[in-house]
GUTOR-679155 format. One record per residue (C-alpha): residue in three letters; x negated, y, z negated. Coordinates in steps of 0.001 Angstrom, whole numbers, plus 524288, in hexadecimal, padded with zeros to 5 digits. Each point is the difference from the previous one (the first is absolute). Example, Ala and Ser with C-alpha at 12.3 -4.5 7.8 and 13.67 -1.06 7.14 Angstrom:
! residues 2
ala7CFF47EE6C7E188 ser7FAA680D7080294 
//
This chain:
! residues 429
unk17901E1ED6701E6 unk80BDD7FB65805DA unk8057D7F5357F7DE unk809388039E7F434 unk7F7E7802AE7F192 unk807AD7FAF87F345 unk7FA29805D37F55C unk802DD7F9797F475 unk8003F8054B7F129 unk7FB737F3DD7F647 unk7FE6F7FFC17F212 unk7F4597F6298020E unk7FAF88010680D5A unk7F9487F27F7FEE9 unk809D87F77B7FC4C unk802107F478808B4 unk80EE8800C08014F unk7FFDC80E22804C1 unk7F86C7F8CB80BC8 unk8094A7F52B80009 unk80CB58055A7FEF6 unk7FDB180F138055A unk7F44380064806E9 unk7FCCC7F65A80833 unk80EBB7FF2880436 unk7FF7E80C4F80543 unk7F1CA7FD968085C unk806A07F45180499 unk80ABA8070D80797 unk7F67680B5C8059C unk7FF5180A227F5A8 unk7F33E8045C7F8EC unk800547FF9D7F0C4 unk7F755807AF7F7E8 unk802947FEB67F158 unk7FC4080A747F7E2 unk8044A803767EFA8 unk80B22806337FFE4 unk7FE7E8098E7FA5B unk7F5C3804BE80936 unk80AE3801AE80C1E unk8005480FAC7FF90 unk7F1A8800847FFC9 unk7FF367F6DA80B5E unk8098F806A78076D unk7F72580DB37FD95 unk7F54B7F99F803DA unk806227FBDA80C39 unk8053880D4580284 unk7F0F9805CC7FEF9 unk7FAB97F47180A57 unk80C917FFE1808E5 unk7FE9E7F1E57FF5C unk804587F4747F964 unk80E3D803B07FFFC unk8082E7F5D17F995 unk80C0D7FC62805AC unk8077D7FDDD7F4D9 unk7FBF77FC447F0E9 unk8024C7F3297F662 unk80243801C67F3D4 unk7FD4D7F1D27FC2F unk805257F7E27F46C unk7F76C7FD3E7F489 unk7F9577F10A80250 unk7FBCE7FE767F217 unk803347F7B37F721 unk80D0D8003C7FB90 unk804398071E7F3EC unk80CCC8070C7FAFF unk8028380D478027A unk7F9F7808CE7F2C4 unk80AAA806CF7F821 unk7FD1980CEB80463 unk80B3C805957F747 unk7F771807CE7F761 unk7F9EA808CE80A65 unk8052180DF57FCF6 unk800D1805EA80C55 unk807B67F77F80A91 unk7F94D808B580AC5 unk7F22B7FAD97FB39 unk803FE7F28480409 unk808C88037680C79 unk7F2B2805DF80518 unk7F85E7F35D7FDC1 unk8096B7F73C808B7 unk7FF2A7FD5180C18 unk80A8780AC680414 unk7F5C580A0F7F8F5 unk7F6087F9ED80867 unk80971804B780B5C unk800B580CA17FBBE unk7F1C78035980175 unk800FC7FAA380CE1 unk80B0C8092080248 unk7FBCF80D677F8D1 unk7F2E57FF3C80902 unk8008A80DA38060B unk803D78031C80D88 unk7F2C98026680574 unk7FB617F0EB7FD27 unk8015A7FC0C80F33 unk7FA5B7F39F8054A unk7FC7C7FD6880CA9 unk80C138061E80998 unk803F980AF67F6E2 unk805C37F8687F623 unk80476802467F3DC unk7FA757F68D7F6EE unk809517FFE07F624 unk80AD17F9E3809B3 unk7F8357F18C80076 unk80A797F538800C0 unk7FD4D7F9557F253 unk806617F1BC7FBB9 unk800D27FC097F228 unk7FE007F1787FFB9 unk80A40800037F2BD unk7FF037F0BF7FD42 unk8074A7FE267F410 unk7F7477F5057FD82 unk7F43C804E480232 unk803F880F577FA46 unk7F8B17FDD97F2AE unk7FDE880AA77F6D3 unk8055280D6580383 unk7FB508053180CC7 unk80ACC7FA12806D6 unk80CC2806057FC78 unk80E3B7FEED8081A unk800DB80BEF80AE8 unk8073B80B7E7FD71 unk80D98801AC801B2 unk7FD5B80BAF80A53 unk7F76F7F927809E7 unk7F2A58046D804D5 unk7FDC48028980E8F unk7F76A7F93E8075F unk800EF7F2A07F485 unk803DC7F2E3800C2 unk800337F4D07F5A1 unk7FB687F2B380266 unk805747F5E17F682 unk7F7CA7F52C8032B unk7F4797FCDA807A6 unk8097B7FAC080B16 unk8068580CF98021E unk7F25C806268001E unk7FDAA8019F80D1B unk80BA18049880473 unk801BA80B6B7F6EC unk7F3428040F8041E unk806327FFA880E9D unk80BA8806D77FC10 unk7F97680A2E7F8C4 unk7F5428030080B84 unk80B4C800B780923 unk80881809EC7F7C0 unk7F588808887FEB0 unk7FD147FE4B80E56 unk80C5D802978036A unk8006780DAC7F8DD unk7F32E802CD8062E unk805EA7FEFC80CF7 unk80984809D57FB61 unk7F69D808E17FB56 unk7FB9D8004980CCD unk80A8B806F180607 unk7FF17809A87F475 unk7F236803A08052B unk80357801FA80B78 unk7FF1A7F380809DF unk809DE7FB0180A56 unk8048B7F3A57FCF6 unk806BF7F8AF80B6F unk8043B7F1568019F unk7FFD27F94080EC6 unk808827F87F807C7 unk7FAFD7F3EA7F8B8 unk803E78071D7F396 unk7F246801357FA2D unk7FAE780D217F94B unk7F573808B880448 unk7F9DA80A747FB58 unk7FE5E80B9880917 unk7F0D1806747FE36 unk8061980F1980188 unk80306806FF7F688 unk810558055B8007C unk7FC64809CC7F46E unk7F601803BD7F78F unk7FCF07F5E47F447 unk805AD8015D7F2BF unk7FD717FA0B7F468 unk8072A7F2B67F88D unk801AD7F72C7F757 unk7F6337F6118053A unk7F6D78081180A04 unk7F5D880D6A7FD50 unk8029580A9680870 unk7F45C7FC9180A40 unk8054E7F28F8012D unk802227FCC7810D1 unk805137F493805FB unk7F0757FD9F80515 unk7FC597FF1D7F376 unk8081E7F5C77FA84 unk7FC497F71380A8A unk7F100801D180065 unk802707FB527F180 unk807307F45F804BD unk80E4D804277F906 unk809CA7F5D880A70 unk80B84805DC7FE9F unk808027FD7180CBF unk7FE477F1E9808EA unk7F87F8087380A18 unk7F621803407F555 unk7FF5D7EE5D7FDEC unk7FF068001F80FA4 unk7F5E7806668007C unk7F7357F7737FBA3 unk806877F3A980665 unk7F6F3800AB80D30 unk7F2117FF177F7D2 unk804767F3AC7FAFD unk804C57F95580DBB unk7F33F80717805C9 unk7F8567F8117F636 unk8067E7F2268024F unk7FF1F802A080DCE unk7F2D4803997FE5F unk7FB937F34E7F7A8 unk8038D7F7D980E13 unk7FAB480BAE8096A unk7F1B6805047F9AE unk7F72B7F955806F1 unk808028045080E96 unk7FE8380B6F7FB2E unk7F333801FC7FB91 unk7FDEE7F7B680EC9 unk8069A80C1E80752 unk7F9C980B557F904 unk7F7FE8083080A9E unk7F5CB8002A7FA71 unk801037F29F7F9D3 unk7FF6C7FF877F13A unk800677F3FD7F4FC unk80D1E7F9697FBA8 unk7FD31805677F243 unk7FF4480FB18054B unk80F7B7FE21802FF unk802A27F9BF7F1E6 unk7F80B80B707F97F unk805AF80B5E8087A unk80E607FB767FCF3 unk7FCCB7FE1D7F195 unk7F93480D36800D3 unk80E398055180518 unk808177F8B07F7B0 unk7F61E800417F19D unk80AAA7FD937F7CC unk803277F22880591 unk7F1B97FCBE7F965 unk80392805F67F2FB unk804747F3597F862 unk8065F80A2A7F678 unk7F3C7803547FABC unk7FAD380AD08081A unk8031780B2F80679 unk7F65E8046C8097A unk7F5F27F80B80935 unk7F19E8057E802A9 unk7FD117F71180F34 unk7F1837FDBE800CE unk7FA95801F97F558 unk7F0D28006B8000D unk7F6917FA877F653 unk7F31E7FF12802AA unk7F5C57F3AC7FDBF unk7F28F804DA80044 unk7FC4E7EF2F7FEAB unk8092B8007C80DBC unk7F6F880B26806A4 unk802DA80D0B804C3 unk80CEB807298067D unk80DF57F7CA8038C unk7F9167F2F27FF55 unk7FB7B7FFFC7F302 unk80D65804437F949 unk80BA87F8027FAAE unk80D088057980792 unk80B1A7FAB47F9B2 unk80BDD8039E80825 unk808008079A7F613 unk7FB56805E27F186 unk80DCE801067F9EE unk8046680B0A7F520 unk806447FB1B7F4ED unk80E328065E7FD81 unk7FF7480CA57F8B5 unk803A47FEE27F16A unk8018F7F0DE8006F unk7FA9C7F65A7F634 unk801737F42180675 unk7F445801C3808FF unk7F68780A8F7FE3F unk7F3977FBCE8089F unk7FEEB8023280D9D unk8021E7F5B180863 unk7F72E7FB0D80CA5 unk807C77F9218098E unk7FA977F82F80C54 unk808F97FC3780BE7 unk7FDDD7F1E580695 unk8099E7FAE780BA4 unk8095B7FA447FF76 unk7FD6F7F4F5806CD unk7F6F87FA857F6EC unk803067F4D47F885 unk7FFFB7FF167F014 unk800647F2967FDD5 unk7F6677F33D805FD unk807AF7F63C80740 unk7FAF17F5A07F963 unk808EF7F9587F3A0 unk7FAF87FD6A7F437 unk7F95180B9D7F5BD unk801C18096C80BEE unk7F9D580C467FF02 unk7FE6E80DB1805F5 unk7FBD17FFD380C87 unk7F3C180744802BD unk8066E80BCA80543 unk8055A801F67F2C7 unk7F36F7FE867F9F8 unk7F822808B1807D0 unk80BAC80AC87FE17 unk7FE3A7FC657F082 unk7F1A7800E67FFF8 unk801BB80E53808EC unk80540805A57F4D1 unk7F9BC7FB237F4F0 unk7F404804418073F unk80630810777FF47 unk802B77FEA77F28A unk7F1147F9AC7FDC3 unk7FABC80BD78090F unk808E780A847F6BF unk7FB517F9DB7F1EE unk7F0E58017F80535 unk8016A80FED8026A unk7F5C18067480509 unk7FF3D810C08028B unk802DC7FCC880F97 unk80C4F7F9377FEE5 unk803E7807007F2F4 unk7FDC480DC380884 unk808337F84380CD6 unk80CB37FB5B7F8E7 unk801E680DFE7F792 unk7FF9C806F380E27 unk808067F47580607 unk809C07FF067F1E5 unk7FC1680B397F5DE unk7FB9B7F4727F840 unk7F7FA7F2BA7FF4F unk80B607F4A47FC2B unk7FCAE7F5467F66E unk803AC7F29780082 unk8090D8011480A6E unk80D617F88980316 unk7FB2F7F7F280B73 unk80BBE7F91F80AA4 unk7FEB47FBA280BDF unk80C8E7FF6280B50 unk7FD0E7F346806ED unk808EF7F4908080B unk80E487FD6B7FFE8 unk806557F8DE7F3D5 unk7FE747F2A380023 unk8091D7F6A380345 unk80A077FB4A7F59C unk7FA737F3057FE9E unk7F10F806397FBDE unk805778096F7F70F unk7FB6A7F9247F454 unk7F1DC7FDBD80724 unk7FE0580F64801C8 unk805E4804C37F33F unk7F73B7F5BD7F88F unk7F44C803BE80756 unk8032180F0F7FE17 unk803737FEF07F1BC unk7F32C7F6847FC15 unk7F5B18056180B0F unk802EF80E9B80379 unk807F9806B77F478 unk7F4A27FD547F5A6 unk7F61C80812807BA unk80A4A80AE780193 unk803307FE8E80ED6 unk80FB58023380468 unk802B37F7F380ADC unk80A528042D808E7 unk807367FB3D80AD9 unk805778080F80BD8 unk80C617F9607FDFE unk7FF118070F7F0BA unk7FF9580CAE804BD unk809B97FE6280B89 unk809A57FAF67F369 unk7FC4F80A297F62E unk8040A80B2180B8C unk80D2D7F76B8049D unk801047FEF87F157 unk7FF2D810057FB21 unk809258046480E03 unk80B617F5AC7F958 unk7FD6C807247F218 unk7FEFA80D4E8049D unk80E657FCB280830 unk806417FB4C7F4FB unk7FC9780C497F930 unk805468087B808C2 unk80C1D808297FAB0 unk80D907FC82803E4 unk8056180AC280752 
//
C-alpha cells in the first residue's frame, strides 16, 4: 500500500465529529485513516509487527467529541502516578516502552511511530488530555485546533523521516546528492549494518522501499512515470491494443497496466489484487464459458476496519459514456447498466454456493468471499455542467445496490493526488 495510513486513537470511534473534523479531513488530502480505541495502539502496532503489514505512518491521538462537561476534581487520587499513566502522555508511553524487537514492515521499530495529540482545549474534557511535559518527547507534535491538524501530522512524518534518513548512513548506506542537488541512496553497502534508534539490525535500504518508506525525491520519482503512462494511456489503448502482434482487445492493455501498477486500483481499501478470478456457473455450462471472470478480486487491507470484505472489480473503457444525451430525468446509459448488472450477477453466483465453485475460489483465494464490495472503472468524468446529472443518478440508482462507480479520471486524481502528499512529506534536508 503506497498511500500514507493515519491511525487514529478515539475515545468513541463512532462519533460523527471524529469524521468531520479528523477523519475525513485527512482522506480528503490523500491519506488513509483508520480509527481505532486508543487504548488499543500498542496492540495494533504488535499485530502489525506479526503480519508485516498495515504499518501506520504516524498516530492521532484525537480529542474527546462528547458532550461537554468540566474537568472532575481529581485531587483526591493518592498516587499522582496512577493518573499521569491514564493521560494521554501515559498512552505515549506504552507506545514508547514497546520492546525493540516490535518491527513493522522495513525493520522498524514500532515504538518510534510519529504520534500527534490533537490537545483542543475545547474539546479536552475530562482528564485524558493533560498539557505536554516540560522535557519534550521525540518523534511528538501538538495540534491545538483542528486547523493546525494537518500540518503537525506533516511535520511530525517528516522529522521522523528525516532521522530515518540518518539512520541510514548509520547502517551502512552511501548517501550522495546530484548536480540538481537531490539525494540518493546508494544500494551497496560502505560497512556492515549496526543497530539504532529507529531501524533492527537486518533493516537494508531494499527493504524500506519494497514497504513504500519515501524518504528522498528520487524515492517520489519513482513512481511519477506510472501515472503519465496511465494518462497517456487513457488517449492511446485502443492504438495499442491495434498494434499488438498478435492483436489483442483494448481492455487486455487496461488490465495488464493495472496488473503492474495494483495499487492505483486500491481506493485505500485494499492491498492486493487477485486478476481473473474464476467462478463457475453450472446454469452457464461447462469450462471458461460458463464462469463469471471479474477482472480483479481485491484483498481488503490487513488489520483495517473500515472495509473487511473482498472486493470484485470489473474494468470498462474508457470511452464509454455514463450519462444519455437526452435532458430531462437522464439516466445511466446502458453501458453503465450492463457493467451494474455484471456484478450484481458475481455476487448472486457467490450467495448460491455450490461444492464446484466453493472447491474453485479456496484453490484460486484460500477462501469463498461473501457479499462482496462490487466497483466498476468505466468512462471519463463528466463534464462540469452534468455533474449534478451523474452524482444524482449514482447516489439514487447505483449506491443502494452496493455498486462503486468510478471514473478513470478518479483514479488518475487519487495517484496525482498521493505523489503531491507523499512530496510534501518528504524530510527537509
Amino acid at each position: 500500500m503506497k498511500s500514507p495510513l493515519i491511525l487514529i486513537a478515539a475515545e468513541s470511534p463512532t462519533d460523527a465529529p471524529l469524521h468531520e473534523y479528523v477523519a475525513e479531513p485527512l482522506a480528503k488530502i490523500g491519506f488513509i485513516p483508520e480509527i481505532v480505541t486508543r487504548w488499543s495502539v500498542p496492540s495494533y502496532l504488535h499485530r502489525a509487527a506479526l503480519a508485516s503489514r498495515g504499518r501506520p505512518d504516524a498516530v492521532v491521538f484525537a480529542p474527546n467529541f462528547a458532550v461537554a462537561r468540566p474537568r472532575p476534581n481529581t485531587s483526591f487520587l493518592a498516587n499522582p502516578k496512577f493518573d499521569e499513566d491514564f493521560t494521554v502522555w501515559g498512552a505515549i508511553a506504552q507506545i514508547r516502552d514497546l520492546s525493540d524487537s516490535v518491527l513493522l514492515a522495513g525493520h522498524v521499530r514500532a515504538k518510534t511511530v510519529p504520534i500527534v495529540v490533537a490537545y483542543w482545549p475545547t474539546l479536552s474534557y475530562g482528564t485524558f488530555f493533560t498539557d505536554p511535559p516540560a522535557v519534550p518527547v521525540r518523534w511528538v507534535r501538538v495540534s491545538e485546533g483542528h486547523a493546525d491538524l494537518v500540518e503537525k501530522i506533516v511535520l511530525a512524518i517528516r522529522d521522523w523521516r528525516r532521522d530515518l534518513f540518518e539512520s541510514l548512513s548509520w547502517i551502512g548506506y552511501a548517501i550522495t546528492r546530484d548536480d540538481q542537488g537531490r539525494f540518493h541512496v546508494g544500494h551497496a553497502l560502505r560497512r556492515p549494518p549496526r543497530e539504532n534508534d529507529l531501524l533492527g539490525e537486518d533493516a537494508s535500504w531494499q527493504d524500506l522501499r519494497r514497504s513504500n518508506f519515501y524518504i528522498v525525491s528520487a524515492d517520489v520519482g519513482e513512481d511519477v512515470p506510472a501515472w503519465q503512462e496511465l494518462e497517456d494511456l487513457l488517449d492511446t489503448y485502443e492504438r495499442r491494443a491495434a498494434l499488438r502482434r498478435p492483436r489483442v482487445k483494448p481492455e487486455t492493455i487496461l488490465q495488464e497496466f493495472f496488473e503492474t501498477h495494483a495499487h492505483m486500483i486500491f481506493r485505500g481499501l485494499f492491498e492486493s489484487n487477485v486478476p481473473k478470478l474464476r467462478i463457475p456457473d453450472p446454469q452457464r455450462g461447462s469450462g471458461r464459458k460458463g464462469e463469471h471472470i471479474p477482472d480483479f478480486a481485491q484483498l481488503p487491507r490487513s488489520l483495517s476496519m473500515i472495509e473487511t470484505r473482498t472486493g470484485l472489480l470489473d474494468l470498462k473503457l474508457p470511452k464509454e459514456q455514463l450519462l444519455e444525451r437526452s435532458r430531462f430525468h437522464r439516466d445511466f446509459t446502458r453501458s453503465v447498466h450492463k457493467a451494474v448488472a455484471q456484478l450484481t450477477d458475481y455476487r448472486d453466483r457467490l450467495a448460491q454456493g455450490g461444492s464446484r465453485m466453493e472447491g474453485m475460489l479456496k484453490r484460486q483465494l484460500g477462501y469463498v468471499p461473501q457479499n462482496p464490495r462490487l466497483a466498476v472503472i468505466i468512462g471519463r468524468r463528466p463534464p462540469k455542467a452534468d455533474l449534478g446529472d451523474f452524482e444524482h443518478r449514482a447516489r439514487t440508482t447505483v449506491a443502494p445496490i452496493g455498486v462503486d462507480l468510478v471514473t478513470y479520471d478518479d483514479i488518475l486524481d487519487r495517484e496525482e493526488q498521493r505523489l503531491i502528499l507523499q512530496s510534501r512529506l518528504l524530510p527537509d534536508l
